[in-house]
N, CA, C and O atoms as a printed pandas DataFrame, in Angstrom:
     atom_number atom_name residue_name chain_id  residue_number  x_coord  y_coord  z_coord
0              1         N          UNK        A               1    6.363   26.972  -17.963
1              2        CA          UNK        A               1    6.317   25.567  -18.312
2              3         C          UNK        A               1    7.313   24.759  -17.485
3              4         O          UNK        A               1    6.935   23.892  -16.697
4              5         N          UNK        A               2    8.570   25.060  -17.680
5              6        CA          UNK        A               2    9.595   24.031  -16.544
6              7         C          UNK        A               2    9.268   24.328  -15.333
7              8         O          UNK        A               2    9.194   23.323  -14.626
8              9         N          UNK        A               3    8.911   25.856  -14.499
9             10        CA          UNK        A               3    7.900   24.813  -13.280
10            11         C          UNK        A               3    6.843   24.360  -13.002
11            12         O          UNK        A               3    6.533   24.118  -11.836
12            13         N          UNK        A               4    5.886   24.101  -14.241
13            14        CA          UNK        A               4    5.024   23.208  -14.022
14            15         C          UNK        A               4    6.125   22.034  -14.339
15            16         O          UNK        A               4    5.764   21.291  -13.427
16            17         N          UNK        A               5    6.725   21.635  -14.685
17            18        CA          UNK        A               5    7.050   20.375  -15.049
18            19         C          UNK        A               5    8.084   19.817  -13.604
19            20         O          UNK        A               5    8.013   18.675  -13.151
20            21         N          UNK        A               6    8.841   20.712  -13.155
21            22        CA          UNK        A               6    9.418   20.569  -11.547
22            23         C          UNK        A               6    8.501   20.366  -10.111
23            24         O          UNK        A               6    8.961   19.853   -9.091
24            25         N          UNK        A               7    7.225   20.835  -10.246
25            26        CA          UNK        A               7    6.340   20.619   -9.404
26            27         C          UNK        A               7    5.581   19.278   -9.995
27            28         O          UNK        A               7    5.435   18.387   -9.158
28            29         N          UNK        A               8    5.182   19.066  -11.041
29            30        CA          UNK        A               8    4.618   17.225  -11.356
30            31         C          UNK        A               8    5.896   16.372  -10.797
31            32         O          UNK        A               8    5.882   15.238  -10.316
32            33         N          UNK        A               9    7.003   17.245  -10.999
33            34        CA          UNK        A               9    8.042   15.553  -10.673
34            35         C          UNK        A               9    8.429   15.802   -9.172
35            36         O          UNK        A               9    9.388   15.127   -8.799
36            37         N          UNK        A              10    7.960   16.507   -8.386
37            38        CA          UNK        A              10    8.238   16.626   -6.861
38            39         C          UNK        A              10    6.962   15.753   -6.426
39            40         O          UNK        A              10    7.011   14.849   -5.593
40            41         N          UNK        A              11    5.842   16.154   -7.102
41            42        CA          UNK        A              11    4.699   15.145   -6.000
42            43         C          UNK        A              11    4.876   14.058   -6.435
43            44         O          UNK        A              11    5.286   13.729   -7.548
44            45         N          UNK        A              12    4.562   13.420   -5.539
45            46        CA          UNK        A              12    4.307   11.660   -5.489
46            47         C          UNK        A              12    2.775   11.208   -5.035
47            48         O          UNK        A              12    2.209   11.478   -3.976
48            49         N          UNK        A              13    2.379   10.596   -5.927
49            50        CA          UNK        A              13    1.541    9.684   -5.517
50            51         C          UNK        A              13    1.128    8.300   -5.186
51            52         O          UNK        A              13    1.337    7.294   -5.864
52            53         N          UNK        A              14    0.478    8.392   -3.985
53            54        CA          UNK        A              14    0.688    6.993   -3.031
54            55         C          UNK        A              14    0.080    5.750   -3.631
55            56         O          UNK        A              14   -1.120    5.719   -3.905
56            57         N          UNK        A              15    0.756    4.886   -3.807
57            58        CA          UNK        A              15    0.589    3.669   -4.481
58            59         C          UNK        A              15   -0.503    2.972   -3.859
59            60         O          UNK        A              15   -0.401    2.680   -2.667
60            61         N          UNK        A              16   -1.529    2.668   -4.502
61            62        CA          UNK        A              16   -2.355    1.673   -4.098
62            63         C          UNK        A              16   -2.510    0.758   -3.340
63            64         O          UNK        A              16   -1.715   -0.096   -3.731
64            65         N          UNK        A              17   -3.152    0.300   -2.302
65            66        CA          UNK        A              17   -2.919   -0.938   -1.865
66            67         C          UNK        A              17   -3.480   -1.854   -2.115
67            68         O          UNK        A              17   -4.608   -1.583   -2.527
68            69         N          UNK        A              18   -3.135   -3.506   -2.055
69            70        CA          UNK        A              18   -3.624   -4.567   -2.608
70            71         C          UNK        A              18   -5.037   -4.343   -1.560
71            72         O          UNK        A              18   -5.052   -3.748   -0.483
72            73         N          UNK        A              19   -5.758   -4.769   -1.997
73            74        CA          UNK        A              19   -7.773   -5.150   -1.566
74            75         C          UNK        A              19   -6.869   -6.447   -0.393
75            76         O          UNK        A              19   -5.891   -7.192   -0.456
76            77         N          UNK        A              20   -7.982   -6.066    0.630
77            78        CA          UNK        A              20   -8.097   -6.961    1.804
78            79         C          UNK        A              20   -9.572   -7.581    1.740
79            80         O          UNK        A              20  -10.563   -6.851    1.777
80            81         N          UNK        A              21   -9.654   -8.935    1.646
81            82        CA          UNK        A              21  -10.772   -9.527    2.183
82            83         C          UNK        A              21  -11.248   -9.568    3.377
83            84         O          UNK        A              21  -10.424  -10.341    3.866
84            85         N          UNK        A              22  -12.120   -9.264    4.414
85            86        CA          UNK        A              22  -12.184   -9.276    5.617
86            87         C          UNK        A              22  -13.005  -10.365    5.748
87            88         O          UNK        A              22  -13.405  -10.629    6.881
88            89         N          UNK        A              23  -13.558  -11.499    4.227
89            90        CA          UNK        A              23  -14.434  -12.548    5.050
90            91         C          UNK        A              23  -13.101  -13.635    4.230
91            92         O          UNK        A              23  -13.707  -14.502    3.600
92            93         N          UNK        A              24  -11.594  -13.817    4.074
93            94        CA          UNK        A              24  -11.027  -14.462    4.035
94            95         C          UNK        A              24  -10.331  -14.880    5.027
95            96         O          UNK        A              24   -9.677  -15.780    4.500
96            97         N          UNK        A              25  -10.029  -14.840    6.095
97            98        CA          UNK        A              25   -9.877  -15.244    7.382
98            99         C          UNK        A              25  -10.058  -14.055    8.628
99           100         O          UNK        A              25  -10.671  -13.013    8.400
100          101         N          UNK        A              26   -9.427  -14.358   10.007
101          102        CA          UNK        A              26   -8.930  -13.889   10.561
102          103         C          UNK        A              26   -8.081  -12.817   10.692
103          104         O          UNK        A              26   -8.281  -11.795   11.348
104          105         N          UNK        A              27   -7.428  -13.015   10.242
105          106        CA          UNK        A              27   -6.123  -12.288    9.759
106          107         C          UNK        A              27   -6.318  -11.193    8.731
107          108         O          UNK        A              27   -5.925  -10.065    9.028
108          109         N          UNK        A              28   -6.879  -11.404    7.563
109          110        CA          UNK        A              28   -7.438  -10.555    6.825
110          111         C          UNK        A              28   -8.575   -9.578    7.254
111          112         O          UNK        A              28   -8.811   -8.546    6.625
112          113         N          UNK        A              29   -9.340  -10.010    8.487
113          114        CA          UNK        A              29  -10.412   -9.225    8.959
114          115         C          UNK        A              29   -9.642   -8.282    9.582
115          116         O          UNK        A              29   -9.844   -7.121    9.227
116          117         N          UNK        A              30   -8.645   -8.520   10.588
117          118        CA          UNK        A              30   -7.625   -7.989   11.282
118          119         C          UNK        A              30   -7.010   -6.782   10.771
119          120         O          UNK        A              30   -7.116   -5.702   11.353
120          121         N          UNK        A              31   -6.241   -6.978    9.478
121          122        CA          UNK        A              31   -5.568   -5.948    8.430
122          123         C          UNK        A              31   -6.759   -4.879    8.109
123          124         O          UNK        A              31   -6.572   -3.697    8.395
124          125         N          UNK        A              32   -8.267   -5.399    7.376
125          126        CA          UNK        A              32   -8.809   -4.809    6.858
126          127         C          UNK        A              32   -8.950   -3.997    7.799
127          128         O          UNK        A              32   -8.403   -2.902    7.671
128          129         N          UNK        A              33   -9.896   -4.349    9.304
129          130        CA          UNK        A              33   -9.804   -3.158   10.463
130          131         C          UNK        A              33   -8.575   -2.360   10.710
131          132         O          UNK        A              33   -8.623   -1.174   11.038
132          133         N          UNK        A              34   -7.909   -2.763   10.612
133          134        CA          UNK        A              34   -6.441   -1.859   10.855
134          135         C          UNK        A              34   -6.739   -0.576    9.695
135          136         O          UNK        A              34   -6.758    0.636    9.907
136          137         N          UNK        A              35   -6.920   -1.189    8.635
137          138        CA          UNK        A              35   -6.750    0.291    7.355
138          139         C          UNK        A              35   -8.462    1.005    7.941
139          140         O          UNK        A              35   -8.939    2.016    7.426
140          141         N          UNK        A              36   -8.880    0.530    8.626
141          142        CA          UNK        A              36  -10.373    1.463    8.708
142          143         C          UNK        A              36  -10.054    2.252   10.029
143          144         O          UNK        A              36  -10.750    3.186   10.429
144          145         N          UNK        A              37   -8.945    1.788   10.657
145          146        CA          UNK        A              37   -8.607    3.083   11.496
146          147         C          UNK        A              37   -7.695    4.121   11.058
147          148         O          UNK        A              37   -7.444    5.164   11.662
148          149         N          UNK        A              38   -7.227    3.736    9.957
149          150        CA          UNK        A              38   -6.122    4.823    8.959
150          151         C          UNK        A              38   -7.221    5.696    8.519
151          152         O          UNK        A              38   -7.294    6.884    8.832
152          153         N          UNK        A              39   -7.924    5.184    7.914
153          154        CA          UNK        A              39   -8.997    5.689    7.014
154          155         C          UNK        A              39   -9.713    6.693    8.127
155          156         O          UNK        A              39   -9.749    7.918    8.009
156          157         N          UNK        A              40  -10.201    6.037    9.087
157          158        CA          UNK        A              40  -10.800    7.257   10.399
158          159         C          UNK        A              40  -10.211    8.103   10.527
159          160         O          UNK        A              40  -10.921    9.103   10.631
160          161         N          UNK        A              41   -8.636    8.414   10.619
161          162        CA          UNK        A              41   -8.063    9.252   10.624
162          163         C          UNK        A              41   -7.490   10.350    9.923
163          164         O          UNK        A              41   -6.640   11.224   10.094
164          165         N          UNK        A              42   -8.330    9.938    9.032
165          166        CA          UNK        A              42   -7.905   11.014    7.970
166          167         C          UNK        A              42   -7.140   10.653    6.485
167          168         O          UNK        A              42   -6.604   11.414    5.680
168          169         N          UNK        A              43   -7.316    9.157    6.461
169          170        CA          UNK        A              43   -6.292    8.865    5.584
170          171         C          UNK        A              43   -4.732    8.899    5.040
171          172         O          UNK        A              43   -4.293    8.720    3.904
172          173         N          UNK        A              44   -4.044    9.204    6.321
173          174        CA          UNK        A              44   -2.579    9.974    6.689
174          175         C          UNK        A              44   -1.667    8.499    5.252
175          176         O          UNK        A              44   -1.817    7.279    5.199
176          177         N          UNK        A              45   -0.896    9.361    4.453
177          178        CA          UNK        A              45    0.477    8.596    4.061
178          179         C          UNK        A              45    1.215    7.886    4.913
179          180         O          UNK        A              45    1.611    8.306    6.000
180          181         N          UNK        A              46    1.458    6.625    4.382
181          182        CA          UNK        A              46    2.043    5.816    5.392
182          183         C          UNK        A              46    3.892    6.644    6.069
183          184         O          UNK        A              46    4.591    6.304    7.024
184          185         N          UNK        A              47    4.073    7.700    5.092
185          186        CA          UNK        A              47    5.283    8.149    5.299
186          187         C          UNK        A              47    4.985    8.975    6.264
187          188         O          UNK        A              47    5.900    9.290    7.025
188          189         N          UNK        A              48    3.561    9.566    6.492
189          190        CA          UNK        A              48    3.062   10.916    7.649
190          191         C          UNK        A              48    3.050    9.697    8.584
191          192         O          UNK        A              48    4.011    9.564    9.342
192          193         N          UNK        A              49    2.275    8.993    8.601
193          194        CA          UNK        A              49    2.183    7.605    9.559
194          195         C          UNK        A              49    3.432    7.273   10.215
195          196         O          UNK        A              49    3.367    7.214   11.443
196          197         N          UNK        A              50    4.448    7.064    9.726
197          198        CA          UNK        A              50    5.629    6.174   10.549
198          199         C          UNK        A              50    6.462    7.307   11.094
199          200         O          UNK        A              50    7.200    7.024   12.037
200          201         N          UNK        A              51    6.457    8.724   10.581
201          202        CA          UNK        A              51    6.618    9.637   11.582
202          203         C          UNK        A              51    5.945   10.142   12.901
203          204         O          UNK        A              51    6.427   10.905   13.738
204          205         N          UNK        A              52    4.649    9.503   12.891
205          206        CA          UNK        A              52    3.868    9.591   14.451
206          207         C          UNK        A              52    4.524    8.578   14.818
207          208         O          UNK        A              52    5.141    8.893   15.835
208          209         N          UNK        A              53    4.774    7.256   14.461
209          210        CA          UNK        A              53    4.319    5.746   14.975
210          211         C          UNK        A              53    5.754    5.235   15.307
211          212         O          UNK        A              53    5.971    4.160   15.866
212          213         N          UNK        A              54    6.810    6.206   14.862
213          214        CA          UNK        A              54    7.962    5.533   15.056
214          215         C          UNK        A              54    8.360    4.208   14.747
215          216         O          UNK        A              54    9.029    3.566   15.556
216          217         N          UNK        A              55    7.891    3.572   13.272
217          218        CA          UNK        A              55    8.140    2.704   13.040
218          219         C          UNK        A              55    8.535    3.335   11.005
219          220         O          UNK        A              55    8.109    4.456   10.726
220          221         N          UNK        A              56    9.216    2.614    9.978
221          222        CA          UNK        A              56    9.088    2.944    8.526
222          223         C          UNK        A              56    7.709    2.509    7.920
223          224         O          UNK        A              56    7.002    1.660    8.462
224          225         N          UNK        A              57    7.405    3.103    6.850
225          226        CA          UNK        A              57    6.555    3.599    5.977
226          227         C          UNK        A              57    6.279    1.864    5.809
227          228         O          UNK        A              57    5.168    1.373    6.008
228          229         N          UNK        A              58    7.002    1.379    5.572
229          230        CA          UNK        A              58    7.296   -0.332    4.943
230          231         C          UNK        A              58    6.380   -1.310    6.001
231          232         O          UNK        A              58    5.415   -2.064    5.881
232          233         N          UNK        A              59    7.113   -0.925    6.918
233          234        CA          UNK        A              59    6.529   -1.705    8.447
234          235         C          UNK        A              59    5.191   -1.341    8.490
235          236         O          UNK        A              59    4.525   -2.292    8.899
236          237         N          UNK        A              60    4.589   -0.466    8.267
237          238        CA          UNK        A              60    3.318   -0.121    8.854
238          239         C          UNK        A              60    2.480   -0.826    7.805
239          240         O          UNK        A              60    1.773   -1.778    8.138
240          241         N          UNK        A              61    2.530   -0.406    6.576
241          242        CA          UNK        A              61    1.842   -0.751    5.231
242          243         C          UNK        A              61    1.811   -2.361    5.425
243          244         O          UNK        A              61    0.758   -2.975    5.255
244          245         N          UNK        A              62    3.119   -3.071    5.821
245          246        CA          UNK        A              62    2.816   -4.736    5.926
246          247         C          UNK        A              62    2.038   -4.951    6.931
247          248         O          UNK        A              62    1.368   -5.975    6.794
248          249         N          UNK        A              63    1.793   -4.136    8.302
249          250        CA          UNK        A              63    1.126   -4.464    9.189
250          251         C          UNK        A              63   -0.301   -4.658    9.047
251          252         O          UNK        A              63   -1.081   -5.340    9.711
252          253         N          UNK        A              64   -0.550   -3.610    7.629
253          254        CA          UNK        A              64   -1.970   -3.885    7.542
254          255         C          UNK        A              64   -2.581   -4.450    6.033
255          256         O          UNK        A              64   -3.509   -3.993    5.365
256          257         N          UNK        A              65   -1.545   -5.809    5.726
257          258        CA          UNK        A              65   -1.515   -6.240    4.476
258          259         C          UNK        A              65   -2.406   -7.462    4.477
259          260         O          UNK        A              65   -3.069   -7.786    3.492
260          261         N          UNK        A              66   -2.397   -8.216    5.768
261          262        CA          UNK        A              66   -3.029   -8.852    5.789
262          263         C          UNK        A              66   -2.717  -10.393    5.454
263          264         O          UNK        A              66   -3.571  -11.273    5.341
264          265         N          UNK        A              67   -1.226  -10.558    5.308
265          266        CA          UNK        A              67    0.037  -12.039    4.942
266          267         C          UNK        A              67    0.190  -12.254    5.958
267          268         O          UNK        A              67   -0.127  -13.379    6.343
268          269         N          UNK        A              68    0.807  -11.202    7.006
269          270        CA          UNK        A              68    0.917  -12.413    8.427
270          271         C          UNK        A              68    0.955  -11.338    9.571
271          272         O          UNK        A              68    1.014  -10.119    9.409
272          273         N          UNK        A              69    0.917  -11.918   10.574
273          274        CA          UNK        A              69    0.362  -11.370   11.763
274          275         C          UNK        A              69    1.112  -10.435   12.124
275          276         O          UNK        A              69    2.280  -10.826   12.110
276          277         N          UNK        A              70    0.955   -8.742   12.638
277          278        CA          UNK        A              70    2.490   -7.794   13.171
278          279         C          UNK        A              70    1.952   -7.987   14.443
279          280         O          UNK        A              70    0.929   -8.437   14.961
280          281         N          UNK        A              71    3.549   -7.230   14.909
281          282        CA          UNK        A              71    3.996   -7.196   16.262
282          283         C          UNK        A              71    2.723   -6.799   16.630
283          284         O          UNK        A              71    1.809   -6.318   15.959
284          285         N          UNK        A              72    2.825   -7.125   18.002
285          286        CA          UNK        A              72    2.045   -6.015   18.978
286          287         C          UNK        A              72    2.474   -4.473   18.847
287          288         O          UNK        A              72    1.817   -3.433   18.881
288          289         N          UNK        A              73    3.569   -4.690   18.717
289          290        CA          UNK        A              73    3.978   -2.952   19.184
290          291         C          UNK        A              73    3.516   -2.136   17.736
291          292         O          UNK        A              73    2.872   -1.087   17.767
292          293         N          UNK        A              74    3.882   -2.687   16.688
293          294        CA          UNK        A              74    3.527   -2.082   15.526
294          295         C          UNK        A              74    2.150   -2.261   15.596
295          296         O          UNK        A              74    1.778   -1.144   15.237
296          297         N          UNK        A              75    1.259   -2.821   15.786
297          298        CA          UNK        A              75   -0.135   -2.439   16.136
298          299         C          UNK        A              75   -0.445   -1.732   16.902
299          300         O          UNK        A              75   -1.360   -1.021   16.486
300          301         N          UNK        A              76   -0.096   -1.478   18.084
301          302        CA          UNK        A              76   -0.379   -0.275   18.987
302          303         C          UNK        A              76    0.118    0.891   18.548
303          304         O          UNK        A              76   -0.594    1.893   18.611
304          305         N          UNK        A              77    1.449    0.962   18.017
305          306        CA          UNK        A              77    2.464    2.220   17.488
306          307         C          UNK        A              77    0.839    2.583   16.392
307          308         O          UNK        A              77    0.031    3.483   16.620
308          309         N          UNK        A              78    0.779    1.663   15.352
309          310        CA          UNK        A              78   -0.063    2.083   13.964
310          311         C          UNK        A              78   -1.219    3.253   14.617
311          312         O          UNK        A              78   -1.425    4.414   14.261
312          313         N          UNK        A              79   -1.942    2.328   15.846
313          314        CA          UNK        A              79   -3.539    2.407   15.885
314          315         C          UNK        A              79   -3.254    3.984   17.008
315          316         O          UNK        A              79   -4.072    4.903   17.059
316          317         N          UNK        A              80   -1.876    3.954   17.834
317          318        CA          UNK        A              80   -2.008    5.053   18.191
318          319         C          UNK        A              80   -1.434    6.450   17.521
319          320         O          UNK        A              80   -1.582    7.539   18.074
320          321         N          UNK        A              81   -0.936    6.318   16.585
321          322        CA          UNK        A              81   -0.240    7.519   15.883
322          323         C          UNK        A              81   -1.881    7.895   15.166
323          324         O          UNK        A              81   -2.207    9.080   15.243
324          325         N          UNK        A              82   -2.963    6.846   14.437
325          326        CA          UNK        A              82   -4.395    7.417   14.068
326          327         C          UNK        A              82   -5.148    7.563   15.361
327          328         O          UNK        A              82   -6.318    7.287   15.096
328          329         N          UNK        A              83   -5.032    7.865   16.633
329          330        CA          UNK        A              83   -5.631    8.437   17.260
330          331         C          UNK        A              83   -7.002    6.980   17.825
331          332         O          UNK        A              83   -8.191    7.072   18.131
332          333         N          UNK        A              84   -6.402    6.223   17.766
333          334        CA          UNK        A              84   -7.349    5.219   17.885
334          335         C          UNK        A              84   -7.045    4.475   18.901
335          336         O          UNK        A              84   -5.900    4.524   19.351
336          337         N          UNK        A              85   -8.249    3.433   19.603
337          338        CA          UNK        A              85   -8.465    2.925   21.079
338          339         C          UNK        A              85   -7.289    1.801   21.422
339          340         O          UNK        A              85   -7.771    0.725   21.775
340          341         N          UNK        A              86   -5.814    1.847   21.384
341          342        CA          UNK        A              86   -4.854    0.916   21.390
342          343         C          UNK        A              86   -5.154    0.151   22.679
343          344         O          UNK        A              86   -4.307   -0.739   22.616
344          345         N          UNK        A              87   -5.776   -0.033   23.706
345          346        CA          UNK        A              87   -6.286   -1.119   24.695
346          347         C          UNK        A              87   -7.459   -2.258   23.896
347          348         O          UNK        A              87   -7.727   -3.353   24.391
348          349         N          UNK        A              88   -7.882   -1.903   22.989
349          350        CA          UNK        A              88   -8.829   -2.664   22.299
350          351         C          UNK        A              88   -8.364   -3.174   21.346
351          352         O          UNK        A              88   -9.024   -4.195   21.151
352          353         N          UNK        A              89   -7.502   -3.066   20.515
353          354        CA          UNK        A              89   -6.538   -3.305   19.641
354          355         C          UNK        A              89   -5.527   -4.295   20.317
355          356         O          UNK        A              89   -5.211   -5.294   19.673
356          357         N          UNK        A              90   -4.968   -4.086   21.632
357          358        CA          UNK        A              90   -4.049   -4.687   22.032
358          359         C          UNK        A              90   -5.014   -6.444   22.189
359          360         O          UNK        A              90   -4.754   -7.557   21.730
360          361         N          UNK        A              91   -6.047   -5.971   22.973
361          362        CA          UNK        A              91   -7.090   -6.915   23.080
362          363         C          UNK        A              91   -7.386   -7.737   21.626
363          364         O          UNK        A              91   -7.291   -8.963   21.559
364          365         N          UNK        A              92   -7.676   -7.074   20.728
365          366        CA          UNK        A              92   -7.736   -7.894   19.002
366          367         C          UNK        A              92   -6.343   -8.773   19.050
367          368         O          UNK        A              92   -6.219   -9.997   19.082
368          369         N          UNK        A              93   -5.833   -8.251   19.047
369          370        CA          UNK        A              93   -4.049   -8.882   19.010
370          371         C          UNK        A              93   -3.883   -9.847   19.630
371          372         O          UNK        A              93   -3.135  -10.714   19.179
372          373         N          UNK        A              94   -4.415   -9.988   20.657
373          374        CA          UNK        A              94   -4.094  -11.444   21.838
374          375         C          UNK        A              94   -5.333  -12.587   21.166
375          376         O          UNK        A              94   -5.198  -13.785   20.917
376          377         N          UNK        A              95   -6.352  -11.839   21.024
377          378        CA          UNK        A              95   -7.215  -12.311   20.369
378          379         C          UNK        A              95   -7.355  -13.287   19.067
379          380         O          UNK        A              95   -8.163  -14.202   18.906
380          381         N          UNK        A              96   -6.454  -12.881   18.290
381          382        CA          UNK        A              96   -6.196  -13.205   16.796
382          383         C          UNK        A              96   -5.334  -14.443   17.067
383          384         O          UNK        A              96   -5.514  -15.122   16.056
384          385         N          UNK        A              97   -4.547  -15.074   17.823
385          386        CA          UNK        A              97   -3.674  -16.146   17.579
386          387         C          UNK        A              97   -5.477  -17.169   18.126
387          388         O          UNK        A              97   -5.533  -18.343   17.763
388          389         N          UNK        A              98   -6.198  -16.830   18.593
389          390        CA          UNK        A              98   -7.202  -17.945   18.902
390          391         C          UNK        A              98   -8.483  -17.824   17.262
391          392         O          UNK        A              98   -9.532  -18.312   16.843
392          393         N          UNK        A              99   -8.080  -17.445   17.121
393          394        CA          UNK        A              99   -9.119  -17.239   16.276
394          395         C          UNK        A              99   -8.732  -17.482   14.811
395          396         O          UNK        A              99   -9.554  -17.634   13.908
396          397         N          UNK        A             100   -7.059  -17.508   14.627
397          398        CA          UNK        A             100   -6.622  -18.213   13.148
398          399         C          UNK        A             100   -6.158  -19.770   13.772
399          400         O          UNK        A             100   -5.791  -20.567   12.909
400          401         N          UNK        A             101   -6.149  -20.322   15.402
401          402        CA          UNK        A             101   -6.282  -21.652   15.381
402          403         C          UNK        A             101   -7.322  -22.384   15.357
403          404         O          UNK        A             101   -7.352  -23.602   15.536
404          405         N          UNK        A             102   -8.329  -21.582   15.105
405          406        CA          UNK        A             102   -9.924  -22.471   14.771
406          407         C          UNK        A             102  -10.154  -22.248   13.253
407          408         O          UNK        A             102  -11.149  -22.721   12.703
């Protein structure tokens, strides 16, 4: 019984994330694609995540929250630690300041 009860209090489970609209702007379309390349990848913890990406668990999760625009680098860091096309991404990124001024 106490190590079942030492193994429930060692795992953690990953907190939910708030719902992204992808037809509420720009920006929100942006985030939502961002978590569909997490999701391609396997669904990695943002804590497995910021150990590829060299950025914290915190940073990455806001990057794809969908409140305000991240770095470039934390978009490329994100999209390349999931194994994903960071020249096309970099391209979304330059992209996105024209597309939340319309």
């Amino acid at each position: 019984m106490d190590s079942a009860r030492s193994v429930r209090s060692t795992v953690s489970v990953a907190r939910q994330e708030r719902p992204v609209d992808p037809g509420a702007g720009p920006l929100q379309a942006f985030a939502y694609d961002l978590r569909k390349v997490r999701v391609e990848a396997g669904n990695p913890t943002y804590r497995v995540l910021a150990r590829a990406a060299g950025y914290s668990a915190t940073t990455l999760s806001e990057a794809a929250n969908g409140l305000r625009k991240p770095t470039l680098e934390v978009v490329l860091a994100y999209v390349g630690a999931c194994g994903g096309d960071v020249e096309d991404w970099r391209r979304r990124w330059h992209d996105l300041d024209d597309e939340v001024a319309q």
